[in-house]
C-alpha positions as CSV (number, residue, x, y, z in Angstrom):
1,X,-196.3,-91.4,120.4
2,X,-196.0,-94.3,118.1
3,X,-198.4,-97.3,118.5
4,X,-195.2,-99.1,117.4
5,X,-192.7,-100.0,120.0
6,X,-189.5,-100.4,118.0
7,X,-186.8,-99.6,120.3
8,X,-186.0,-99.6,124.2
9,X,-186.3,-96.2,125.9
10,X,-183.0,-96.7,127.4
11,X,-181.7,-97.0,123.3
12,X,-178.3,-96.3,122.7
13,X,-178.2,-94.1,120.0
14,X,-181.4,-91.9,119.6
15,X,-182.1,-90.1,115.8
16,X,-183.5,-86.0,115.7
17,X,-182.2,-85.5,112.8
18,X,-179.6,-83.1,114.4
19,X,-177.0,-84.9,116.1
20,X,-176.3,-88.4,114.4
21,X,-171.9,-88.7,113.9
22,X,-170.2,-90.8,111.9
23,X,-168.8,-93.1,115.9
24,X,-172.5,-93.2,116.1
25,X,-173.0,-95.0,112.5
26,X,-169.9,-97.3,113.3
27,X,-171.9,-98.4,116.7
28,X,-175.5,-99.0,114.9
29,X,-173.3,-100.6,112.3
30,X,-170.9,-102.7,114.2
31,X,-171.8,-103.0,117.5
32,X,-175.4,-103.5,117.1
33,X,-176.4,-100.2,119.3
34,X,-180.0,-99.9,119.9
35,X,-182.1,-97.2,118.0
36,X,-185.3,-94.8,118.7
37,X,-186.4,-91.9,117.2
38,X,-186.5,-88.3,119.9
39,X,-190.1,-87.5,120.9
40,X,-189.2,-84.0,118.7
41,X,-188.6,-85.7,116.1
42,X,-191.6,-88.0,115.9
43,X,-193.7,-84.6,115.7
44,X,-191.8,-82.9,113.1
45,X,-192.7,-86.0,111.1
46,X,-196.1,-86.2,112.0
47,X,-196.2,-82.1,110.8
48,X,-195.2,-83.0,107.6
49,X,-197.5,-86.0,106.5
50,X,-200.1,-83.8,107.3
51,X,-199.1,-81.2,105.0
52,X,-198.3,-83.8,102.6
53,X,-202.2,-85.1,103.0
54,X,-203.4,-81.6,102.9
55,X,-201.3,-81.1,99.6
56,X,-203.4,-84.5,98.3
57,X,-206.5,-83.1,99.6
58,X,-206.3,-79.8,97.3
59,X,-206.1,-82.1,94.1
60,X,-202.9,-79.7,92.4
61,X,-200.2,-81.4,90.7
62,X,-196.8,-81.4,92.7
63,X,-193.7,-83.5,92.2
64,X,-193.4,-86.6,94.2
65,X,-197.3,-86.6,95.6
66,X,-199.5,-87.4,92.4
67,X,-196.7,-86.7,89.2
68,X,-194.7,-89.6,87.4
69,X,-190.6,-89.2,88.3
70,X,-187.8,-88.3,86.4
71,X,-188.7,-87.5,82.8
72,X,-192.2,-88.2,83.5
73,X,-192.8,-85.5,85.6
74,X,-195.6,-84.1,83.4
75,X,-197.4,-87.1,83.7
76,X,-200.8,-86.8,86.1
77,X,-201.2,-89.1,88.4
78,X,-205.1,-89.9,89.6
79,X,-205.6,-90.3,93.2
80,X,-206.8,-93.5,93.6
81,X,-203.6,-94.6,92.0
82,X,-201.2,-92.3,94.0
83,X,-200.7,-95.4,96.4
84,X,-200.1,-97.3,93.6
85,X,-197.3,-94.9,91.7
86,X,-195.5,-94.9,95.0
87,X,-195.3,-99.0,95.5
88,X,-194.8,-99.5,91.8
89,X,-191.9,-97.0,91.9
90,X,-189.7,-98.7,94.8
91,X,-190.0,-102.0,93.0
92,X,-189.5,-100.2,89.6
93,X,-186.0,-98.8,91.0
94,X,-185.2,-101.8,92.7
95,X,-182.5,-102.6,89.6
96,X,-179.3,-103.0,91.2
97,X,-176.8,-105.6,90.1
98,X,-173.3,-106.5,91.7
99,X,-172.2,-107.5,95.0
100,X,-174.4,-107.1,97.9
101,X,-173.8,-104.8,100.5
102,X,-172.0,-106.3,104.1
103,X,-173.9,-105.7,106.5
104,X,-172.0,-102.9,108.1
105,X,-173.1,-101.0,104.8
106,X,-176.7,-102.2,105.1
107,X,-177.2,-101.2,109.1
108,X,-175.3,-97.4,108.4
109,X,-177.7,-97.4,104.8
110,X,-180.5,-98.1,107.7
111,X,-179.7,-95.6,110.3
112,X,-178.9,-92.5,107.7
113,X,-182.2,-92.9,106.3
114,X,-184.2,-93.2,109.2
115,X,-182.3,-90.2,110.7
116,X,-182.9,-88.1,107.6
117,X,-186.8,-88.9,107.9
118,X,-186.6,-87.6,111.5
119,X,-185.7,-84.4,110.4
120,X,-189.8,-83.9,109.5
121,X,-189.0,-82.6,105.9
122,X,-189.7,-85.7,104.1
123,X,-193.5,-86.3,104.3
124,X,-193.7,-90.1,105.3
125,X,-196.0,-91.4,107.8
126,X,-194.6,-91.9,111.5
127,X,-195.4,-95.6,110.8
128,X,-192.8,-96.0,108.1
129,X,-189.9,-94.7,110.4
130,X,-190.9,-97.2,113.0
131,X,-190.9,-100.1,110.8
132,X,-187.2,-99.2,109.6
133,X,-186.5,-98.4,113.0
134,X,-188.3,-102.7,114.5
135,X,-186.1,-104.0,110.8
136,X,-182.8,-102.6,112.1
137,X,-183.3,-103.1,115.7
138,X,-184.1,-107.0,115.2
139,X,-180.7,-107.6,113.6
140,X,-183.4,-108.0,110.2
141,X,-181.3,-106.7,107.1
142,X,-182.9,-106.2,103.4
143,X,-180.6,-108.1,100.6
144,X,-179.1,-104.8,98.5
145,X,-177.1,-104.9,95.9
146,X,-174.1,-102.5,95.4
147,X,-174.3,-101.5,92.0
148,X,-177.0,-99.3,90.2
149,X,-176.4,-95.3,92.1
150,X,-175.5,-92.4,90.5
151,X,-175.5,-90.0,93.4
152,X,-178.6,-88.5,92.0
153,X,-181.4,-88.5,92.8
154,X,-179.2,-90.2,95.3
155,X,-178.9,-93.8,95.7
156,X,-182.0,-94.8,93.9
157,X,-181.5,-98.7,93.3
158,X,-179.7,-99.3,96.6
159,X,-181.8,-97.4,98.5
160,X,-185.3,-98.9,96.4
161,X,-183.7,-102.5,97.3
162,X,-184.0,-101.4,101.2
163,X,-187.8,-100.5,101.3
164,X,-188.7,-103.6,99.4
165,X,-188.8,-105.5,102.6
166,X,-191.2,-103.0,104.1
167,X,-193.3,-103.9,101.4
168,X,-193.1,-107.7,102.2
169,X,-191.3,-108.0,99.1
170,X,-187.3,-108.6,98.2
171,X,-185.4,-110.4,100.5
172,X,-183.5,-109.6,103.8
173,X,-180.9,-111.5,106.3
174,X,-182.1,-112.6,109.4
175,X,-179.5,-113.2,112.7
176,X,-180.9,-116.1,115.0
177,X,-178.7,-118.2,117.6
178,X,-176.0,-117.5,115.7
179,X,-177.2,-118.9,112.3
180,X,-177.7,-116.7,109.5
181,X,-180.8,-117.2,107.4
182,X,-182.4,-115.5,104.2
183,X,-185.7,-115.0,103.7
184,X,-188.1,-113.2,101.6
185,X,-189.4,-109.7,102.7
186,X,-192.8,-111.1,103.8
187,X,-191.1,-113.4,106.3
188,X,-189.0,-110.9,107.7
189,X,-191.7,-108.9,108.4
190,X,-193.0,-111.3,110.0
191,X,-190.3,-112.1,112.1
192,X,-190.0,-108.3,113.2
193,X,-194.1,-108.6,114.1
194,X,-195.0,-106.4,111.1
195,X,-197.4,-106.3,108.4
196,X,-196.2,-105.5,104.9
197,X,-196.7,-101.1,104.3
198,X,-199.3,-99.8,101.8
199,X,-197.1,-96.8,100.7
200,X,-198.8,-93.4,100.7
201,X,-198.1,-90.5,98.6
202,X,-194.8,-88.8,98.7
203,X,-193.4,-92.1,100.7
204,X,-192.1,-94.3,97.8
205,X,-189.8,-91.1,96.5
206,X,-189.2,-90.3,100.0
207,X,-187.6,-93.8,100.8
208,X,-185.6,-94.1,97.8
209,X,-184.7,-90.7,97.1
210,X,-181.5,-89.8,99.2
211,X,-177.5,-89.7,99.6
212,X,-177.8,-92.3,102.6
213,X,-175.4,-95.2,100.7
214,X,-173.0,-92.5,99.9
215,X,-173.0,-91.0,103.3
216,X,-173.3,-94.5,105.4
217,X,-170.1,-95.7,103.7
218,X,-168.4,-91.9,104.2
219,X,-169.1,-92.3,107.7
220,X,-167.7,-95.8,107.6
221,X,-164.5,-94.7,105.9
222,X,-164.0,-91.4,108.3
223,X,-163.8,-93.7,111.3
224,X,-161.6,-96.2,109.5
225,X,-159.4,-93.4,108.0
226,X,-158.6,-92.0,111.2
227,X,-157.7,-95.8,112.7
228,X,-155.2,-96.4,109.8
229,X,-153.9,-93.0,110.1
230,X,-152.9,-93.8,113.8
231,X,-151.8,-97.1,113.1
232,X,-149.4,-95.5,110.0
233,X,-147.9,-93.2,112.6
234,X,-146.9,-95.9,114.8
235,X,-146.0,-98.3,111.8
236,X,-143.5,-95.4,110.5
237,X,-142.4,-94.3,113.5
238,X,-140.9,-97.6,114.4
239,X,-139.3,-97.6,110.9
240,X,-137.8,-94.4,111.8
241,X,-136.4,-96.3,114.9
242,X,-135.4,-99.8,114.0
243,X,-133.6,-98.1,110.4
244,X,-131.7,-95.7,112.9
245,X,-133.4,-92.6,111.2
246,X,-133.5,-89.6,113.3
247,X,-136.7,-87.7,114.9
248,X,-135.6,-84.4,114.5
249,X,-137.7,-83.4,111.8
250,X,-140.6,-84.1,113.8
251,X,-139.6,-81.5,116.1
252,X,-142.3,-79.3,117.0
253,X,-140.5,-76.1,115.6
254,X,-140.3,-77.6,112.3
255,X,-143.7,-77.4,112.3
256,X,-144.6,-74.3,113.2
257,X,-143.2,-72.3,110.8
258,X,-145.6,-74.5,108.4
259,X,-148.5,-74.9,110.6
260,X,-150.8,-77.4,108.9
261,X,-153.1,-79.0,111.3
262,X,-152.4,-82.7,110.2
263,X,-148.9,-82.0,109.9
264,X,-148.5,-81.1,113.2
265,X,-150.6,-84.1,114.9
266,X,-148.1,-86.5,112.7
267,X,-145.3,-84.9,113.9
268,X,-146.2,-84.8,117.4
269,X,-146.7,-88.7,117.5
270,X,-143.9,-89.1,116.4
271,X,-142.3,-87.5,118.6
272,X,-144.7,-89.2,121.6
273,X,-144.4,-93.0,120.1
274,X,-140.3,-92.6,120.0
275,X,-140.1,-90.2,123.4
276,X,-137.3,-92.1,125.6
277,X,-135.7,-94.3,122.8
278,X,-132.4,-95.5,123.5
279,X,-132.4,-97.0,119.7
280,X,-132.7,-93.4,118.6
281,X,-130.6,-91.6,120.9
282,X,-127.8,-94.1,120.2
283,X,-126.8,-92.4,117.0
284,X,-127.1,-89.3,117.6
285,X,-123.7,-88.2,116.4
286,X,-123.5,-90.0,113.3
287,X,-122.3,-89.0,110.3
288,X,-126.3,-89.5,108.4
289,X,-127.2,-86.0,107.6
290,X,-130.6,-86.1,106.7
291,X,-133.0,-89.4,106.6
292,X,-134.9,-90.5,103.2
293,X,-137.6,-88.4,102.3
294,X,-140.3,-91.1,103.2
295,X,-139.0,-90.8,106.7
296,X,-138.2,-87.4,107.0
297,X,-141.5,-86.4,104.9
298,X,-143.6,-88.1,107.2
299,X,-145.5,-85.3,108.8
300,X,-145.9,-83.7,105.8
301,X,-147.6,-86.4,103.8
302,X,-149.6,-88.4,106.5
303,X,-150.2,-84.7,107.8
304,X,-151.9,-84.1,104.0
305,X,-153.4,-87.5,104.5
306,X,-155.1,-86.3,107.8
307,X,-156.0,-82.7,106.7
308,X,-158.0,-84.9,103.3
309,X,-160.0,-86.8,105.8
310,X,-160.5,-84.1,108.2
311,X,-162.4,-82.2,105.0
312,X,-164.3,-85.3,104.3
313,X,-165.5,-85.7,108.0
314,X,-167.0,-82.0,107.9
315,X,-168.8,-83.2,104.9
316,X,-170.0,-86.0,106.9
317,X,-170.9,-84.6,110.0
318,X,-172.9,-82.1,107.6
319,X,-174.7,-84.7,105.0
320,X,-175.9,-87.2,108.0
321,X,-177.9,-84.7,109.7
322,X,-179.5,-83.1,106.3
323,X,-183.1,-83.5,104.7
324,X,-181.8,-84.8,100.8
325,X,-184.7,-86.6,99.4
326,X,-186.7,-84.4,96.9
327,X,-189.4,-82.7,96.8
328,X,-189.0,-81.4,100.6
329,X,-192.0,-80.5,103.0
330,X,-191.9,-77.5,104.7
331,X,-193.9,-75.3,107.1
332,X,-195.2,-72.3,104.9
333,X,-193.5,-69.7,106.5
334,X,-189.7,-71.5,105.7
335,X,-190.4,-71.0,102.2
336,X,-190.2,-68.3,99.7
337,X,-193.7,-67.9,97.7
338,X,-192.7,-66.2,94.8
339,X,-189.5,-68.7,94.0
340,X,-191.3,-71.9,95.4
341,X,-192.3,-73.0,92.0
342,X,-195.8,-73.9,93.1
343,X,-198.9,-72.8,94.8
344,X,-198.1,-75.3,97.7
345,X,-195.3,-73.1,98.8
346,X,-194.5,-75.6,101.2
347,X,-193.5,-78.0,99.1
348,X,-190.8,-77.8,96.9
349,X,-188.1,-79.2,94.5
350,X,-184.7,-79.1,95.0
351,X,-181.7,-81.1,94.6
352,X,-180.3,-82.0,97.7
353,X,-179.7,-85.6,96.7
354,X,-177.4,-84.5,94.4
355,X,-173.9,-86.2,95.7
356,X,-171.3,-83.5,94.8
357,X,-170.8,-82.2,98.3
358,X,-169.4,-85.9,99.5
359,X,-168.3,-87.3,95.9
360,X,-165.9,-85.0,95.5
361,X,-163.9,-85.3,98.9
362,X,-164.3,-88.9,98.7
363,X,-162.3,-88.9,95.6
364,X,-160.1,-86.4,97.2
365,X,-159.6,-89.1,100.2
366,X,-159.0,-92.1,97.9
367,X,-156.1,-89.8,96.3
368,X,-154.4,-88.5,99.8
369,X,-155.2,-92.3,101.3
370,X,-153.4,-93.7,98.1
371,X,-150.6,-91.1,98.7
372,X,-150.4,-92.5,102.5
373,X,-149.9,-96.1,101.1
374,X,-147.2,-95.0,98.5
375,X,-145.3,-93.8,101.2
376,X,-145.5,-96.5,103.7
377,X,-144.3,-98.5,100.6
378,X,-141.4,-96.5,100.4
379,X,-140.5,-97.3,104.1
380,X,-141.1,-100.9,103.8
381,X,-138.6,-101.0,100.6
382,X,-135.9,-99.3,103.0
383,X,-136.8,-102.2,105.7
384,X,-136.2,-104.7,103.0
385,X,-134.1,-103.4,99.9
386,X,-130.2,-104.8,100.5
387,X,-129.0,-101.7,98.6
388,X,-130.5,-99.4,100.7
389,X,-131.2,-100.8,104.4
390,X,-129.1,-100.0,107.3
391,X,-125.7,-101.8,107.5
392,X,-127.3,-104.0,110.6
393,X,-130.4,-105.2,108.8
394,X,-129.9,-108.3,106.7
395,X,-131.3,-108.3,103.0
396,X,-134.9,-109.1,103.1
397,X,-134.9,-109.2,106.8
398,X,-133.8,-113.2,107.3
399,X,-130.7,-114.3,107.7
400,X,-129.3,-117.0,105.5
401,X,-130.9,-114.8,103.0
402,X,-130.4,-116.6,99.4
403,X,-131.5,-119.5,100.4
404,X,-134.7,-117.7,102.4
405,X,-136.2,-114.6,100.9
406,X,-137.6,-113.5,104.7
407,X,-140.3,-110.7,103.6
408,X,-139.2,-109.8,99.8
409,X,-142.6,-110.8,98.2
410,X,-144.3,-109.5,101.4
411,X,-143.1,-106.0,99.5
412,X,-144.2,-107.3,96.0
413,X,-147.4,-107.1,97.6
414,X,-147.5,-103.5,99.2
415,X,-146.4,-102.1,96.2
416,X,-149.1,-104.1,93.9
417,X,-152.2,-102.8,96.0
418,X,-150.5,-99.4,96.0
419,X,-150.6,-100.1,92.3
420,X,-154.3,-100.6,92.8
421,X,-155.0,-97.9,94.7
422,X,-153.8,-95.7,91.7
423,X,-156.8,-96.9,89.9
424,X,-159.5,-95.7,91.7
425,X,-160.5,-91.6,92.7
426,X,-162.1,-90.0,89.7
427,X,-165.9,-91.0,90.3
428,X,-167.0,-87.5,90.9
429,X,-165.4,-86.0,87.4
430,X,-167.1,-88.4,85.6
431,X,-171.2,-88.0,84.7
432,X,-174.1,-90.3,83.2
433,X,-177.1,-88.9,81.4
434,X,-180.1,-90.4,82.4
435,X,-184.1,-90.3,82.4
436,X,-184.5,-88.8,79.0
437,X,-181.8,-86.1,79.9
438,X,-183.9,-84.7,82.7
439,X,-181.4,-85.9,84.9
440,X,-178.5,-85.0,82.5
441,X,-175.6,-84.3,85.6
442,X,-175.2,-87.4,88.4
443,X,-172.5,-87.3,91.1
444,X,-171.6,-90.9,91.4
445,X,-171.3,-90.4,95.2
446,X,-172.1,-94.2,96.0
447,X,-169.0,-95.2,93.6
448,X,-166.8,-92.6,95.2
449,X,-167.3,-94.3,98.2
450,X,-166.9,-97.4,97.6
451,X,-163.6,-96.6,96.0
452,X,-162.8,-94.6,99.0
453,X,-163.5,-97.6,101.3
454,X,-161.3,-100.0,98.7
455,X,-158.3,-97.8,98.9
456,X,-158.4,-97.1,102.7
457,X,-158.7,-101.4,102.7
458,X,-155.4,-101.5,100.6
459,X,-153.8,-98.9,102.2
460,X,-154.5,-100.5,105.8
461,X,-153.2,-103.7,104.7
462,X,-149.7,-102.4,103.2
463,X,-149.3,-100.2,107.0
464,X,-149.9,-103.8,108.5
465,X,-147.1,-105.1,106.1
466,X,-144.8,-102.2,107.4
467,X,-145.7,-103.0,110.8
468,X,-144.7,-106.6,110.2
469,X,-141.2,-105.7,108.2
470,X,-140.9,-103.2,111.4
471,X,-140.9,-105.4,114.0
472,X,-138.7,-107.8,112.1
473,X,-136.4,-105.7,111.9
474,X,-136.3,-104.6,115.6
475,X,-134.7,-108.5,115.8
476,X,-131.6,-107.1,114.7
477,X,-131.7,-104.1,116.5
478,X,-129.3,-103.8,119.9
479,X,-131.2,-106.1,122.5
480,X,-129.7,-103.7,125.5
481,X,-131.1,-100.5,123.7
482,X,-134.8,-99.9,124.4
483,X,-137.4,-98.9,122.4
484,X,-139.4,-96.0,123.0
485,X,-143.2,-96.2,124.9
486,X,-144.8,-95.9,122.0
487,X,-142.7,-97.6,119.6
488,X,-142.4,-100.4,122.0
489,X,-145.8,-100.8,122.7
490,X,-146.4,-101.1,119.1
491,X,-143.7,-103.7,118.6
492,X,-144.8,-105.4,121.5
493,X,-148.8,-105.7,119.6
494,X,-147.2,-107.0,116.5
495,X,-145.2,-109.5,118.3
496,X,-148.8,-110.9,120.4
497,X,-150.3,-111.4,117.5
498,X,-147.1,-113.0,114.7
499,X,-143.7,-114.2,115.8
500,X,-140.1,-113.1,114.5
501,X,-139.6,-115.0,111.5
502,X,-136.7,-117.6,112.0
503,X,-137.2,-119.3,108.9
504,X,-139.3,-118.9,105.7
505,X,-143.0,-119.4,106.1
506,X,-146.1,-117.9,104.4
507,X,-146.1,-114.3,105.4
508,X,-150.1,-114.2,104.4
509,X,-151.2,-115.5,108.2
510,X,-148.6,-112.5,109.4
511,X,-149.9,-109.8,106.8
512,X,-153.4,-111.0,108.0
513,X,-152.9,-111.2,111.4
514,X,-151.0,-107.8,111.9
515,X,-153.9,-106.4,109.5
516,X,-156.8,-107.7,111.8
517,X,-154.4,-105.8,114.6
518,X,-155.2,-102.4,112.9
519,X,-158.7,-102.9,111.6
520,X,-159.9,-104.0,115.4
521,X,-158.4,-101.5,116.9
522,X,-156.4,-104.0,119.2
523,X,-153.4,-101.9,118.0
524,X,-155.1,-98.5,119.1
525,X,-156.1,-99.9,122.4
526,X,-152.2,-101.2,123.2
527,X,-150.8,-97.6,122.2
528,X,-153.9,-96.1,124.7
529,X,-152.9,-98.1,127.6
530,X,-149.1,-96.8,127.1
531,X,-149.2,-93.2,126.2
532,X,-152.8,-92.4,127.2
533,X,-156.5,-92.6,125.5
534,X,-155.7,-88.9,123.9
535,X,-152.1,-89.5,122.5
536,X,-153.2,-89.0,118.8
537,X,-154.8,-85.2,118.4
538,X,-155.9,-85.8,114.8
539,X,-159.0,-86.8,112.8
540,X,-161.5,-88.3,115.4
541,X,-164.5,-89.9,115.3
């Protein structure tokens, strides 16, 4: 074991470089869960720096151990400056720009990479992995900024702004009785009871060299996709309700004979969230054939929505537990001889930190996530427009409408971020050139991402301003007809949290407040209490 003790032996979440999910990254990265590294784990690291010393001891050039990086891969290194080449290249990449990471990115930036070292194919020493390992475990987080990835060789700059700190260099965030402070690596060190790391060779490139930005913030938006999605169902189904739309097309036999996965799901809450409405059953018999297509659609397209994110989380679940810094360390007899590429067999370049596999269903999310938003706008225009709303719901949802204007410009706003969200999604078709065109095709994973997370922002946001429209409009609904379980539950969230609008007010503290309901799950845990923790069947995290 370790001389280090880094993390409790009870810790919540524990790294092998096998089993890591994306509810575990949200716990590490919101709820402060406790981290260690598995006992098998440890020794497949501790297999691999000595392979990595063995390949030092023979004296042959390999990539990443005693070579410069990128287009200077010809360049022989000498080895009494290996240590040197591998300090000089973290602060070397360390050239990111823009706005830092929050600290939700920074802790699920920390746990990918430690996880991916404790799969034993990188080469560091067990010594690095426990001073990430005391860092994130002391609440200490490195200062990174956002900008500066291409998706390959990973996240370079991001990731290079992380290990700075372990060099006692760079800066880092420090939590303490509640006060935030920032302080320069050194001090941080420090405060965790480290000394500043002499990097050995192969653990600069190691460090830097990964997808763990990209795949922190995938993680982050799988668990967050799946929370809107739930929340969309409700908001819509609600609509459906309080706009006397009918439920039939949710029927489950509609579905069948198209049997998407994420179709289904949508159309089965639906159908749960609205089970035993007397608002629904109370026109029955009218003379509406056949409901708007964003109310009648709604299995299909959240069902699409669901399906997107469902292919992103397999991506995920995939890309957290993988070995993607480059070269890789293997055991001899993993590796074929005559392809390796060297005489050390065992070590070998590749390109898993190329980005592809999650840049490109990132930018398919942001598209089916923008989709999701368009359509919610669609339902809050029927809430509000006076030429198509229900004959019961007054224009704008206010009465004395003219001289109020109720929720109108809470619609200007839905449909400007859906407007927004039509920007964003084509990171992965793009490509940069870079390091003298040795690197001459990038993935831009990182800014996938970060779109990704943007648009699932926007889109939450315009489902909390259909919620809000919603539940105004229930107002003018039948007092003596009831709302369904789930329908009323949800009503009953919006209305703890913002109260019916009798007169004009700023509708911001509403959008806000009814947002905060989705994005803390408050909303997820009212529905769970009234229709049971596994009402929604869909993308889970």
């Amino acid at each position: 074991m370790s001389e280090y003790v880094v993390a409790p032996a009870d810790a919540d979440v524990v790294l092998d470089g096998e089993s890591l999910t994306p509810a575990d990254v949200v716990r590490v990265a919101r709820e402060d869960a406790t981290v260690a590294v598995s006992d098998e784990a440890r020794e497949a690291v501790r297999d691999a720096r000595t392979r990595v010393e063995d390949v030092v001891d023979s004296g042959e050039a390999v990539y990443g151990i005693n070579t410069g990086f990128g287009d200077l891969v010809d360049t022989r290194i000498d080895a009494e400056r290996v240590d040197e080449l591998q300090t000089n290249l973290v602060r070397s990449h360390a050239a990111g720009v823009g706005r830092e990471l929050d600290r939700d990115e920074v802790r699920a930036l920390l746990c990918t990479r430690i996880n991916a070292l404790a799969k034993g194919y990188s080469g560091v020493r067990e010594q690095v992995v426990d001073h990430l390992l005391a860092l994130l475990n002391a609440g200490i987080h490195p200062v990174v900024p956002s900008r500066g990835s291409l998706g390959a060789s990973g996240d370079l700059a991001p990731l290079a702004h992380a290990m700075l700190v372990l060099l006692g260099e760079g800066d880092a965030d420090i939590e303490a009785e509640g006060e935030l402070w920032r302080v320069s690596g050194a001090e941080a060190l420090d405060a965790a009871g480290l000394e500043p790391l002499t990097l050995r060779a192969k653990e600069g490139l190691a460090l830097i060299n990964g997808t763990q930005l990209s795949v922190g913030v995938a993680a982050l938006v799988v668990h967050d996709a799946a929370r809107v999605l739930r929340a969309a169902d409700a908001a819509g189904a609600l609509t459906t309700e309080v706009s006397m739309g009918t439920t039939a097309a949710s029927d489950a036999a509609v579905q069948r004979v198209r049997p998407h996965t994420g179709q289904a799901v949508s159309a089965a809450n639906v159908k749960r969230l609205c089970a035993e409405s007397e608002i629904v059953e109370s026109h029955r018999n009218c003379d509406r054939v056949q409901d708007a297509y964003s109310l009648r659609c709604l299995p299909q397209v959240h069902g699409a929505v669901r399906d997107a994110v469902a292919h992103l989380r397999d991506a995920v679940d995939v890309e957290l537990n993988s070995a993607t810094d480059n070269p890789l360390v293997f055991p001899a007899d993993e590796v074929d001889h005559r392809t390796s590429g060297t005489d050390h067999a065992d070590v070998v370049s590749g390109g898993n930190f190329h980005g592809a596999p999650l840049a490109h269903r990132l930018d398919y999310v942001t598209g089916a996530v923008t989709d999701l938003a368009a359509v919610t706008e669609r339902r809050i225009d029927r809430l509000l427009n006076p030429h198509v709303q229900e004959d019961h719901l007054p224009p704008f949802l206010t009465t004395d409408s003219g001289v109020r204007s109720g929720y109108m410009i809470a619609g200007y706003t839905a449909a400007s971020l859906v407007a927004e969200c039509r920007s964003e999604g084509r990171a992965a078709t793009d490509n940069a050139v870079v390091s003298g065109n040795q690197e001459d095709h990038v993935s831009l994973s990182a800014t996938a991402a970060f779109a990704a997370r943007r648009t699932l922002g926007h889109a939450r946001t315009v489902t909390a301003i259909e919620l809000l429209c919603a539940a105004q409009a229930a107002e003018f609904v039948d007092d003596d007809l009831a709302h369904g379980a789930g329908t009323g539950a949800t009503y009953e969230a919006v209305r703890a949290v913002v109260p019916p609008l009798d007169a004009d007010r700023s509708p911001r503290p509403d959008i806000v407040a009814v947002d905060r309901l989705v994005s803390s799950g408050a909303l997820d845990d009212a529905l769970e209490r009234t229709l049971g923790e596994e009402w929604d069947h869909g993308v889970q995290t």
